[in-house]
Biotite code that builds the C-alpha atoms (Angstrom):
import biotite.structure as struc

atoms = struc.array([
    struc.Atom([15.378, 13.316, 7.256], chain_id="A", res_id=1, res_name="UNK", atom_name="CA", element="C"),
    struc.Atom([15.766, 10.279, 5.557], chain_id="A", res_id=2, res_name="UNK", atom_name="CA", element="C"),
    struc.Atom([15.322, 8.061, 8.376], chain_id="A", res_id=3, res_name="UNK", atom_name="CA", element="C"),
    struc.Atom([12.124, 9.781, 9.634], chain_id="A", res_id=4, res_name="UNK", atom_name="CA", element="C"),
    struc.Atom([10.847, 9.361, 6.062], chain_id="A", res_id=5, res_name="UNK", atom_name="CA", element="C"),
    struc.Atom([11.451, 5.663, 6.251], chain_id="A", res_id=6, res_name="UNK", atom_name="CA", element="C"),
    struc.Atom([9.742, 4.966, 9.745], chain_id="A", res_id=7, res_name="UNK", atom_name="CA", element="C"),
    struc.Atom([7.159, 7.533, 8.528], chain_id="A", res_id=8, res_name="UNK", atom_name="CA", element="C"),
    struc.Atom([6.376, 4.746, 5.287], chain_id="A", res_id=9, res_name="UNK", atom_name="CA", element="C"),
    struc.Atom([6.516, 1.952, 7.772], chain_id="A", res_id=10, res_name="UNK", atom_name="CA", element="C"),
    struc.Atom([3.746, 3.357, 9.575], chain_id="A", res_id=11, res_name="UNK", atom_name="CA", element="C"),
    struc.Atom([2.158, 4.325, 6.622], chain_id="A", res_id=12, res_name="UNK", atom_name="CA", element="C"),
    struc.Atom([2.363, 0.597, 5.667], chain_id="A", res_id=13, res_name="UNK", atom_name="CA", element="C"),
    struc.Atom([1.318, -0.295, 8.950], chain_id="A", res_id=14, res_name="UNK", atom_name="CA", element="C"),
    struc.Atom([-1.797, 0.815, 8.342], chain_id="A", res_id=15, res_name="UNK", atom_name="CA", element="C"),
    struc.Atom([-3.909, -2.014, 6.539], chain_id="A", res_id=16, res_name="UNK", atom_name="CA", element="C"),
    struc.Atom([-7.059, -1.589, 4.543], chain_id="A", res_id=17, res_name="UNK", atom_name="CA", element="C"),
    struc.Atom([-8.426, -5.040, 4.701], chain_id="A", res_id=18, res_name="UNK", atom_name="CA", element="C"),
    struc.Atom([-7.825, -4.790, 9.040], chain_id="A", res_id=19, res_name="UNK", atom_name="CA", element="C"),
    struc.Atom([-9.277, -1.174, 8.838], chain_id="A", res_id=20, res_name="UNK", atom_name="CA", element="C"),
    struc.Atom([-12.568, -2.002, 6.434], chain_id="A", res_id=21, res_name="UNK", atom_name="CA", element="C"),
    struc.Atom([-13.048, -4.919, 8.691], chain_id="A", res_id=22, res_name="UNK", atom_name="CA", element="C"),
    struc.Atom([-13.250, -3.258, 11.890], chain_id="A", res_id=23, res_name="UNK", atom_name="CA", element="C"),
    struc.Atom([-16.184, -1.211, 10.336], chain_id="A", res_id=24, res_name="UNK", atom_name="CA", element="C"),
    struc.Atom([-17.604, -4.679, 9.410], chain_id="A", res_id=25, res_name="UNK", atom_name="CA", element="C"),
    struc.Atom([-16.881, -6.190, 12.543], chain_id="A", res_id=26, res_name="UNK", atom_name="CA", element="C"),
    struc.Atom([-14.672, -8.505, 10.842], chain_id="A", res_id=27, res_name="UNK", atom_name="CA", element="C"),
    struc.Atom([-10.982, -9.647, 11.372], chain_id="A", res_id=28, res_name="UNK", atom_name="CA", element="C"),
    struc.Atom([-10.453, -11.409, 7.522], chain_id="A", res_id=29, res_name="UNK", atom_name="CA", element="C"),
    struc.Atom([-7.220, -13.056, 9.189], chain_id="A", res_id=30, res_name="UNK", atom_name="CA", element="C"),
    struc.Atom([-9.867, -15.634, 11.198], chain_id="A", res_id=31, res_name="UNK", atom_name="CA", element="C"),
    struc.Atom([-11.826, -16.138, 7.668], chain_id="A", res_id=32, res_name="UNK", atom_name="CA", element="C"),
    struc.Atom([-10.536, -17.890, 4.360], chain_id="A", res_id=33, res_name="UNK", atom_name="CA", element="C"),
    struc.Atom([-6.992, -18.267, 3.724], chain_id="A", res_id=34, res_name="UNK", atom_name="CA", element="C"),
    struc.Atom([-6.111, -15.429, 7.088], chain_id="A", res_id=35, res_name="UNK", atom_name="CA", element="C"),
    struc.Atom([-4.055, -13.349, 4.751], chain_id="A", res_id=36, res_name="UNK", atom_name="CA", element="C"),
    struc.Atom([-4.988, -9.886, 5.130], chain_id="A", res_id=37, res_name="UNK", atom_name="CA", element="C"),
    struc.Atom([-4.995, -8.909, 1.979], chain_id="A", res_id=38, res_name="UNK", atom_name="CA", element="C"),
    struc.Atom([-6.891, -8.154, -1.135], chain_id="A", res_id=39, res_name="UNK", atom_name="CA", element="C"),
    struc.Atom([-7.085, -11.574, -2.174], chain_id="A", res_id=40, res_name="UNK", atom_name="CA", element="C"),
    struc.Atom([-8.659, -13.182, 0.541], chain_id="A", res_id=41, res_name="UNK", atom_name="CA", element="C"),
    struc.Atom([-11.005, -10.111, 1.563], chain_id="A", res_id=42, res_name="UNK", atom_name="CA", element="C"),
    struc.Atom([-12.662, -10.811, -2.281], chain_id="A", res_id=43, res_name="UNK", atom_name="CA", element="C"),
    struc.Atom([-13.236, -14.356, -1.692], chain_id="A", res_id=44, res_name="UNK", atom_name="CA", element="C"),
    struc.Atom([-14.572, -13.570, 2.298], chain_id="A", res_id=45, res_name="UNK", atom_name="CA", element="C"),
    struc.Atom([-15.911, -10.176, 2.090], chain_id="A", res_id=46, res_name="UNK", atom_name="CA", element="C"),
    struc.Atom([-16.755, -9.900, -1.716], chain_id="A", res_id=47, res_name="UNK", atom_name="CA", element="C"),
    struc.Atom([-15.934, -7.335, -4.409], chain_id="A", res_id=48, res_name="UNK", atom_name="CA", element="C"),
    struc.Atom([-16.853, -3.914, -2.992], chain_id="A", res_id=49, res_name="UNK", atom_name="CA", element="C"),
    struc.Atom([-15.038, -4.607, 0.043], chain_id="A", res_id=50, res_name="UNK", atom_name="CA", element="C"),
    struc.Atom([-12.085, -6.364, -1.673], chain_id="A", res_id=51, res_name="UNK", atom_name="CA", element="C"),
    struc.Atom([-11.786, -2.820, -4.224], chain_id="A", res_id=52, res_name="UNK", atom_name="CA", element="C"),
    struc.Atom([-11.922, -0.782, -0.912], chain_id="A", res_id=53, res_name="UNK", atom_name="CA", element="C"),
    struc.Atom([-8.654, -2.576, 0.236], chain_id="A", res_id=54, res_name="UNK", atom_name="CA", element="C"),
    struc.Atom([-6.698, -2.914, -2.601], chain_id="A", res_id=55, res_name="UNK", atom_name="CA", element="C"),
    struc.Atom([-7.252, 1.126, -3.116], chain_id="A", res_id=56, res_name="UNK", atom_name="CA", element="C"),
    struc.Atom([-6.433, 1.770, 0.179], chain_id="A", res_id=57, res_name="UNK", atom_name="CA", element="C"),
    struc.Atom([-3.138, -0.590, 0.010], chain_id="A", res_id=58, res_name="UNK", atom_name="CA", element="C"),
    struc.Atom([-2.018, 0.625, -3.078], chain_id="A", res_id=59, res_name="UNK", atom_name="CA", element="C"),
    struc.Atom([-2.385, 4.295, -2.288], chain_id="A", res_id=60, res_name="UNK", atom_name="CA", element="C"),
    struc.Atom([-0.011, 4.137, 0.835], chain_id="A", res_id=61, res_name="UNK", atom_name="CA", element="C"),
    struc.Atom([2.604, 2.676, -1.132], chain_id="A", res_id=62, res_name="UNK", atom_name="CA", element="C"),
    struc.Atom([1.975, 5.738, -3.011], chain_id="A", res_id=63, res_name="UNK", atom_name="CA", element="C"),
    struc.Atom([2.010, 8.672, -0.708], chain_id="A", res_id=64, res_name="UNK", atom_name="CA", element="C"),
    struc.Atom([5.242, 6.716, 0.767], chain_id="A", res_id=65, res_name="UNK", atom_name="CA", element="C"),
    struc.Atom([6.705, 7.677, -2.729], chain_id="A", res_id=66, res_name="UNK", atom_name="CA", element="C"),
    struc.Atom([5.489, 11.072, -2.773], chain_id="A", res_id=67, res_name="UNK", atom_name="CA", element="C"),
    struc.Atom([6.167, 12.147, 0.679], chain_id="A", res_id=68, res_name="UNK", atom_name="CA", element="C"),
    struc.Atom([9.836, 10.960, -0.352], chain_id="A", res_id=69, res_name="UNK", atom_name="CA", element="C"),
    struc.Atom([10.024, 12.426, -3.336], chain_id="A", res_id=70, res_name="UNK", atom_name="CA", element="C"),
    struc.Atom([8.834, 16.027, -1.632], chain_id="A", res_id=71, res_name="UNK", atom_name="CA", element="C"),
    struc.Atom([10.814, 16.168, 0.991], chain_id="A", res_id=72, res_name="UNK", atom_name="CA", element="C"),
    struc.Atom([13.633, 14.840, -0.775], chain_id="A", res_id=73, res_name="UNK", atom_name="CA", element="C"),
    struc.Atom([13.644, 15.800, -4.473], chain_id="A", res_id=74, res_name="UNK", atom_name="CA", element="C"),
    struc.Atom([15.474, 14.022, -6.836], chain_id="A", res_id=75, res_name="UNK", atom_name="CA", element="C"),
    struc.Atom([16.874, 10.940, -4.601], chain_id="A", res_id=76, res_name="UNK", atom_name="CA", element="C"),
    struc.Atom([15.410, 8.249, -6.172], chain_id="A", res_id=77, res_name="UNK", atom_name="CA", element="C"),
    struc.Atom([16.903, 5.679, -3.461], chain_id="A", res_id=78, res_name="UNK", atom_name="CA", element="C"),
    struc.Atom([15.294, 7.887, -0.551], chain_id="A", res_id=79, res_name="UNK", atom_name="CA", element="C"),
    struc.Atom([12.161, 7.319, -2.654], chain_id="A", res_id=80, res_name="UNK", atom_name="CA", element="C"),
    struc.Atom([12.775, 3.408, -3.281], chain_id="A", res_id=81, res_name="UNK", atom_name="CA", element="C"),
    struc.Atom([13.501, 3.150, 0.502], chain_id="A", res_id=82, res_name="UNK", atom_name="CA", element="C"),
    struc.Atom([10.561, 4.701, 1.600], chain_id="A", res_id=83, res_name="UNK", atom_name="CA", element="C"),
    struc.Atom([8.473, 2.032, -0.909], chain_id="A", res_id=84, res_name="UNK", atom_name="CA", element="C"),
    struc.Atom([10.109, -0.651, 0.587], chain_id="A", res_id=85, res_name="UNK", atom_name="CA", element="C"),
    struc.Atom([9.586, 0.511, 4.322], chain_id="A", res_id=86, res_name="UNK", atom_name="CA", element="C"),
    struc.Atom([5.652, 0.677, 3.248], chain_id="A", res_id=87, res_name="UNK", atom_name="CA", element="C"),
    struc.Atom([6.118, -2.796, 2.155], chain_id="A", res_id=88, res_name="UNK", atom_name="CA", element="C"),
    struc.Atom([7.753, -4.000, 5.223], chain_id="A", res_id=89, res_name="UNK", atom_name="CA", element="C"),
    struc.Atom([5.176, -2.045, 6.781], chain_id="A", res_id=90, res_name="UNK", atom_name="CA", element="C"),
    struc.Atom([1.940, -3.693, 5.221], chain_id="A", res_id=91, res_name="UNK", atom_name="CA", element="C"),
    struc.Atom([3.424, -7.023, 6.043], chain_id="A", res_id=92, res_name="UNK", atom_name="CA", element="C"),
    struc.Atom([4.599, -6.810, 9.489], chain_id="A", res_id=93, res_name="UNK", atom_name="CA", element="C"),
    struc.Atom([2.229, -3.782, 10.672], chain_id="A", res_id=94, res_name="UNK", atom_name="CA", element="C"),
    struc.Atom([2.555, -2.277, 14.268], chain_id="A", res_id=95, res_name="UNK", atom_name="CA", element="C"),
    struc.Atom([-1.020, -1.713, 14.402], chain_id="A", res_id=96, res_name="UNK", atom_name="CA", element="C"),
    struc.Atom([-2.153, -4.852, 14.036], chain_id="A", res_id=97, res_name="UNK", atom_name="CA", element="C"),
    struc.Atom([0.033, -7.536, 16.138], chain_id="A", res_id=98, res_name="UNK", atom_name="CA", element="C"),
    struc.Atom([2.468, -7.973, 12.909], chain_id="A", res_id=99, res_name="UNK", atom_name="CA", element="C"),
    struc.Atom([0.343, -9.809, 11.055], chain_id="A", res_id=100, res_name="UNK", atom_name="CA", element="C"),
    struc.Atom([-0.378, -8.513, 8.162], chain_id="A", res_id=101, res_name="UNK", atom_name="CA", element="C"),
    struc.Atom([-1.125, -8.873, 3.852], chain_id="A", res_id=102, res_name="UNK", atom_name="CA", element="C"),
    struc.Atom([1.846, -10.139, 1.440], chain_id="A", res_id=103, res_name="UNK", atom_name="CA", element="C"),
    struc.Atom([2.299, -6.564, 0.406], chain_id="A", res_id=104, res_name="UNK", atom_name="CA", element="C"),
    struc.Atom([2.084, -6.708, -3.481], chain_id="A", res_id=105, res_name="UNK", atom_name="CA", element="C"),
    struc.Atom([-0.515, -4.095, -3.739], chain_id="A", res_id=106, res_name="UNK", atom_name="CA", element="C"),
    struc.Atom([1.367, -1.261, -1.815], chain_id="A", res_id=107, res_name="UNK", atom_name="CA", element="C"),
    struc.Atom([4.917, -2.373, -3.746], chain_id="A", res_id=108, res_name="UNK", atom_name="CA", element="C"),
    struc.Atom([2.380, -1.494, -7.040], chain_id="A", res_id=109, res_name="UNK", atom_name="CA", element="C"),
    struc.Atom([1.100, 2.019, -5.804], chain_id="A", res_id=110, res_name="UNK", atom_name="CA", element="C"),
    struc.Atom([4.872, 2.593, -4.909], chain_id="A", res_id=111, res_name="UNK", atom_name="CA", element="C"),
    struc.Atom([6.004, 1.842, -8.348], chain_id="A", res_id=112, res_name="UNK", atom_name="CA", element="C"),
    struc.Atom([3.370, 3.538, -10.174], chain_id="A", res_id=113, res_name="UNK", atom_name="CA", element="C"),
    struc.Atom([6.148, 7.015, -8.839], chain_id="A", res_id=114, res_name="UNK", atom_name="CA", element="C"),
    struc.Atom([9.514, 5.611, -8.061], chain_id="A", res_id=115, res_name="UNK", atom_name="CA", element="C"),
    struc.Atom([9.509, 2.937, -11.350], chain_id="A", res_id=116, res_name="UNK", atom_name="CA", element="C"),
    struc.Atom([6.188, 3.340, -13.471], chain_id="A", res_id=117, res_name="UNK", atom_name="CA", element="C"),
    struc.Atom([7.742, 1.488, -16.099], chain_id="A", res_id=118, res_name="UNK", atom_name="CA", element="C"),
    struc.Atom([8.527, -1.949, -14.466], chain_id="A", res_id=119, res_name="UNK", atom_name="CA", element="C"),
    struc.Atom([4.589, -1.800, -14.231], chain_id="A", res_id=120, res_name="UNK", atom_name="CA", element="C"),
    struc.Atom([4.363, -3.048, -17.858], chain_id="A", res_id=121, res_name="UNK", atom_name="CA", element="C"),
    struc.Atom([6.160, -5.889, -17.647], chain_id="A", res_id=122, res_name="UNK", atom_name="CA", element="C"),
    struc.Atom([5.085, -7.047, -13.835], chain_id="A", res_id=123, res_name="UNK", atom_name="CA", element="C"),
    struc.Atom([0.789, -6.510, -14.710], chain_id="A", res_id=124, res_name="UNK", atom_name="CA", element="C"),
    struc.Atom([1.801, -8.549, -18.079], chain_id="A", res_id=125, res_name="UNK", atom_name="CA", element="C"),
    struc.Atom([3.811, -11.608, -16.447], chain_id="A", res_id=126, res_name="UNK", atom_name="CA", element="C"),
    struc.Atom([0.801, -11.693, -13.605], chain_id="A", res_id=127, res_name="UNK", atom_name="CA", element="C"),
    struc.Atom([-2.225, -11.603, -16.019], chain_id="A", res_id=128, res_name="UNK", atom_name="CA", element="C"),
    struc.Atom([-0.401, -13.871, -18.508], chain_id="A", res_id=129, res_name="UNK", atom_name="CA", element="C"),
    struc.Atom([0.213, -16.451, -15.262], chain_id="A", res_id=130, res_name="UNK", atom_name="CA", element="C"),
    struc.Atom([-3.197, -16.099, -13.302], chain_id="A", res_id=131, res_name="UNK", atom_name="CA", element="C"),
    struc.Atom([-5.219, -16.545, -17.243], chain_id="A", res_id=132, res_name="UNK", atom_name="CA", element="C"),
    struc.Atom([-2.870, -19.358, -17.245], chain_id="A", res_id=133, res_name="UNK", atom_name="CA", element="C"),
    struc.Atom([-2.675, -21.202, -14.206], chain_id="A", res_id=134, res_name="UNK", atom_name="CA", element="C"),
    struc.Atom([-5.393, -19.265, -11.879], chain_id="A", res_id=135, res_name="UNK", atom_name="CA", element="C"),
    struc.Atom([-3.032, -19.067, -9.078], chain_id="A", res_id=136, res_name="UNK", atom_name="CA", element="C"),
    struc.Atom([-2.852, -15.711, -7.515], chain_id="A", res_id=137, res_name="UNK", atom_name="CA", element="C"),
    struc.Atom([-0.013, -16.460, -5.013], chain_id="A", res_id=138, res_name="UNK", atom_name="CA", element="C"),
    struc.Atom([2.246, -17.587, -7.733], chain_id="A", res_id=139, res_name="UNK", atom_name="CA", element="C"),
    struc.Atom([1.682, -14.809, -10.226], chain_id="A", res_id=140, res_name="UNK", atom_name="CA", element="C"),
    struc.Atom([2.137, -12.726, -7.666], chain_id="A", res_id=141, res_name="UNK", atom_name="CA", element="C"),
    struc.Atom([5.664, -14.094, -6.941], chain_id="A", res_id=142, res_name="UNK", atom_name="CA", element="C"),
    struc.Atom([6.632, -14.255, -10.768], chain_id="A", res_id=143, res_name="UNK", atom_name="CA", element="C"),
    struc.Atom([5.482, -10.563, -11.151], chain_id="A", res_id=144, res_name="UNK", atom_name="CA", element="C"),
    struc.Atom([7.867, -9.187, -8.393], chain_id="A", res_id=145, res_name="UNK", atom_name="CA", element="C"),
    struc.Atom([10.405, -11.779, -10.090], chain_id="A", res_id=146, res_name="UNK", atom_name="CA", element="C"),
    struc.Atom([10.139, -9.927, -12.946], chain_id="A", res_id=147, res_name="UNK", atom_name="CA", element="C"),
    struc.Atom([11.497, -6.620, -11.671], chain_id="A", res_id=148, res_name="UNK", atom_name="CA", element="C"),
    struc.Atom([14.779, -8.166, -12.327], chain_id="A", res_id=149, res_name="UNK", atom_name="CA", element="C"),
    struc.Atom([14.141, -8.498, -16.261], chain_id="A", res_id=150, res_name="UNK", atom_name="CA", element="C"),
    struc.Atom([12.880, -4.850, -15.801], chain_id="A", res_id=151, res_name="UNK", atom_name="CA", element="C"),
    struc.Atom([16.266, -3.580, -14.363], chain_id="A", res_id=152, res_name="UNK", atom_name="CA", element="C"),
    struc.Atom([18.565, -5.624, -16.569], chain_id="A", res_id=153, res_name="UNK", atom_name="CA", element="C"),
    struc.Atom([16.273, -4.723, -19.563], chain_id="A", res_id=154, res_name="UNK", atom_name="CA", element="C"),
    struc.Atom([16.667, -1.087, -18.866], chain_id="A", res_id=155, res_name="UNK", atom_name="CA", element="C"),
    struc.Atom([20.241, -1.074, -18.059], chain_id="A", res_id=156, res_name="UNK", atom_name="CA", element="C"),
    struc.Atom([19.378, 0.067, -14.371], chain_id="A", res_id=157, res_name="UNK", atom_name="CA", element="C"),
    struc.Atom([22.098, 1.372, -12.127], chain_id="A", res_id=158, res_name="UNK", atom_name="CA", element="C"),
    struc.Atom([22.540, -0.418, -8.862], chain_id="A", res_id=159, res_name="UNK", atom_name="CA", element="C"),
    struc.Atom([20.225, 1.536, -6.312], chain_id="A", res_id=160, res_name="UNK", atom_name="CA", element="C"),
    struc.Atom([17.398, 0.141, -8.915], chain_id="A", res_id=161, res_name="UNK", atom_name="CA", element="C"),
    struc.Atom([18.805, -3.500, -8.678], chain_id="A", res_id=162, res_name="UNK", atom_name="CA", element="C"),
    struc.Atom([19.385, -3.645, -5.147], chain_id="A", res_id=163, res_name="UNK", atom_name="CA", element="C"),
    struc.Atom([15.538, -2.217, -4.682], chain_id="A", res_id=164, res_name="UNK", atom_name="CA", element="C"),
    struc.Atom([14.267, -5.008, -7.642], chain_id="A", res_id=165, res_name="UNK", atom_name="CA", element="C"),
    struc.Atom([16.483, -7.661, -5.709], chain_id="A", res_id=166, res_name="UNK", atom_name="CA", element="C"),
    struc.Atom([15.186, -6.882, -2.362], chain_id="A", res_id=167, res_name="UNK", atom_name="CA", element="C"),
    struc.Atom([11.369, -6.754, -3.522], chain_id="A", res_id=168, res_name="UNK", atom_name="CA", element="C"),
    struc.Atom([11.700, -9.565, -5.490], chain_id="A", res_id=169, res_name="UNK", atom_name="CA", element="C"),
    struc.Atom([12.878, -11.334, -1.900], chain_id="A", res_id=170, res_name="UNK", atom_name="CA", element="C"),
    struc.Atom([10.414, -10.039, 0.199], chain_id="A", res_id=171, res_name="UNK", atom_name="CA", element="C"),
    struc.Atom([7.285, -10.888, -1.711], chain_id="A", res_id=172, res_name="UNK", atom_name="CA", element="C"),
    struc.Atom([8.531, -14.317, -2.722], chain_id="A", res_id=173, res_name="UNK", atom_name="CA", element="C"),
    struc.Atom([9.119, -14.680, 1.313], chain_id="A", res_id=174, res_name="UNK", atom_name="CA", element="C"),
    struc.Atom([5.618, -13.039, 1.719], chain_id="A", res_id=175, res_name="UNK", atom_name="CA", element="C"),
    struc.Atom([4.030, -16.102, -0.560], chain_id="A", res_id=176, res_name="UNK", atom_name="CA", element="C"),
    struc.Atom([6.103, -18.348, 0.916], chain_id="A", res_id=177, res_name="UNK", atom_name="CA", element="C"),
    struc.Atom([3.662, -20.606, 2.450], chain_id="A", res_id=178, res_name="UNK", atom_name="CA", element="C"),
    struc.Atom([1.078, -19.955, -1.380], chain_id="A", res_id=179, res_name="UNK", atom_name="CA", element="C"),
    struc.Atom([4.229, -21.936, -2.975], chain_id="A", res_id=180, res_name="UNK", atom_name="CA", element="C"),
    struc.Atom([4.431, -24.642, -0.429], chain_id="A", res_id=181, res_name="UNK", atom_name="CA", element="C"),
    struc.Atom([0.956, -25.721, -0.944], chain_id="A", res_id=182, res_name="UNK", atom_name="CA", element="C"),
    struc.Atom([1.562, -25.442, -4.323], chain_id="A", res_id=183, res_name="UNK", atom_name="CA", element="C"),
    struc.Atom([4.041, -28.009, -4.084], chain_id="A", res_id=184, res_name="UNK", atom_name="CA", element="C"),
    struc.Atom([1.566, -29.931, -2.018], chain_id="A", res_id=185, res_name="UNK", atom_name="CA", element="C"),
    struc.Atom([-1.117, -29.817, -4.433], chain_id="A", res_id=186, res_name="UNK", atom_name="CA", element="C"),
    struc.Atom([-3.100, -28.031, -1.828], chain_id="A", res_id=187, res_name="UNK", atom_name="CA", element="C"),
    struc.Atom([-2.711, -23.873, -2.873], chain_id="A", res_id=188, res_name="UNK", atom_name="CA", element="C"),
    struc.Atom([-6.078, -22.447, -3.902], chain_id="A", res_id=189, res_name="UNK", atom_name="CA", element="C"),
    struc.Atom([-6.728, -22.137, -7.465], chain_id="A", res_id=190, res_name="UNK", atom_name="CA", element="C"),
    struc.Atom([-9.014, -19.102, -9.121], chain_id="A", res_id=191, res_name="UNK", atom_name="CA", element="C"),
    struc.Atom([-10.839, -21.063, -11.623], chain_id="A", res_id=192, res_name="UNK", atom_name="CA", element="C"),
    struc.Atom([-12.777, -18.699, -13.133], chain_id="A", res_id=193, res_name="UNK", atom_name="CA", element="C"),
    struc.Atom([-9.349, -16.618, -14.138], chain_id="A", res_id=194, res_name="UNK", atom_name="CA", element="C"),
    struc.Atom([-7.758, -19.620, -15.559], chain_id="A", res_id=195, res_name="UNK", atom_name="CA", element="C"),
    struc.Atom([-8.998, -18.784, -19.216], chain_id="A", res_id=196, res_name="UNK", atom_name="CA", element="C"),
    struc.Atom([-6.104, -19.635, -21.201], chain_id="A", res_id=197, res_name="UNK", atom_name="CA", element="C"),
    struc.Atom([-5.633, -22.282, -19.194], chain_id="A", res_id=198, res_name="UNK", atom_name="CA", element="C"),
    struc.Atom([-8.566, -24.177, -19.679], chain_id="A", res_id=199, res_name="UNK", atom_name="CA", element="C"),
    struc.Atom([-8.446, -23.199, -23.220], chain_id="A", res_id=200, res_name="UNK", atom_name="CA", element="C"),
    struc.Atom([-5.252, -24.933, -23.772], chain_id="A", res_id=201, res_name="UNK", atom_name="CA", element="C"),
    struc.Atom([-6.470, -27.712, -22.030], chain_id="A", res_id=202, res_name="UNK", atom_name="CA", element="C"),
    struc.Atom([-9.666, -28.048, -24.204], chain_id="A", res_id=203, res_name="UNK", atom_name="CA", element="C"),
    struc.Atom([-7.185, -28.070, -27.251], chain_id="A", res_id=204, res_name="UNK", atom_name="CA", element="C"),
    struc.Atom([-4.763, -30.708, -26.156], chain_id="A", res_id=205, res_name="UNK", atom_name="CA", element="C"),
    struc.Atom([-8.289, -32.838, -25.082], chain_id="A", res_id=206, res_name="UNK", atom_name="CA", element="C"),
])
């Protein structure tokens, strides 16, 4: 059972919102903008409405990954954690679409929100604090799934937790991968309008 659960969340992750809204659209956002397909880049190519449409959808497979785990196998947290990561894998390398698909943070959140609500706290606060700080999504992103481990070693998780913080924490950083080498190029897009404490700070020291 638990291996049909996991190629069950794969699929599940498989399926992507931003590829899905598009094809209503008549759009493929992996030709437009930065050709992540992912939340992200479908608000800066597609706008707001659409960009809302995708993140729900992202986030809520994640989700039902966690539930169907946790229904059909109640109270096996790893079968649940497995299942999260599959829809991760999933929304990254989807089946559907050629393997080419978002960076998966969204569906690792609606995952969470059952299998680890708690981490949540920590991972929205270490993003927000970095994008009002620096305005780079990519990298918040990144330092948010980083912070999973503080989150495990905070709560004295047992190992199931801290292999599943360790192996998320590796896959999205992979996932951003190419957002941190154009950061060390200088060339990574920056969200200006987010970066309020940065500019702030900047103001002060001017």
């Amino acid at each position: 059972m638990l291996w049909l659960l996991i190629v069950v969340a794969y699929l599940l992750g498989s399926v992507s919102g931003s590829l899905c809204l598009g094809k209503l659209r008549g759009v493929d956002i992996r030709t437009l903008g930065s050709g992540n397909a992912g939340g992200t880049n479908a608000l800066r190519t597609q706008g707001l409405v659409f960009a809302l449409g995708v993140v729900l959808i992202d986030v809520g497979k994640g989700l039902l990954a966690a539930w169907l785990a946790r229904h059909f196998l109640p109270g096996n947290d790893m079968a649940a954690m497995a299942c999260v990561f599959a829809a991760v894998v999933g929304h990254i390398w989807p089946v559907w679409h050629g393997f080419r698909g978002g960076k998966g943070a969204a569906t690792l959140v609606g995952g969470l929100i059952l299998v680890w609500p708690q981490s949540l706290i920590l991972l929205f606060s270490v993003w927000f604090l970095n994008l009002l700080l620096t305005g780079y999504v990519g990298l918040s992103t990144v330092l948010a799934a980083i912070s999973l481990l503080v989150s495990a070693a905070w709560s004295g998780a047992d190992a199931q937790v801290w292999w599943f913080a360790i192996a998320s924490s590796v896959l999205l950083t992979f996932s951003h991968r190419s957002n941190l080498q154009r950061l060390r190029s200088g060339t990574e897009n920056r969200f200006e309008k987010a970066r309020l404490l940065g500019r702030l700070l900047s103001g002060r020291r001017g």
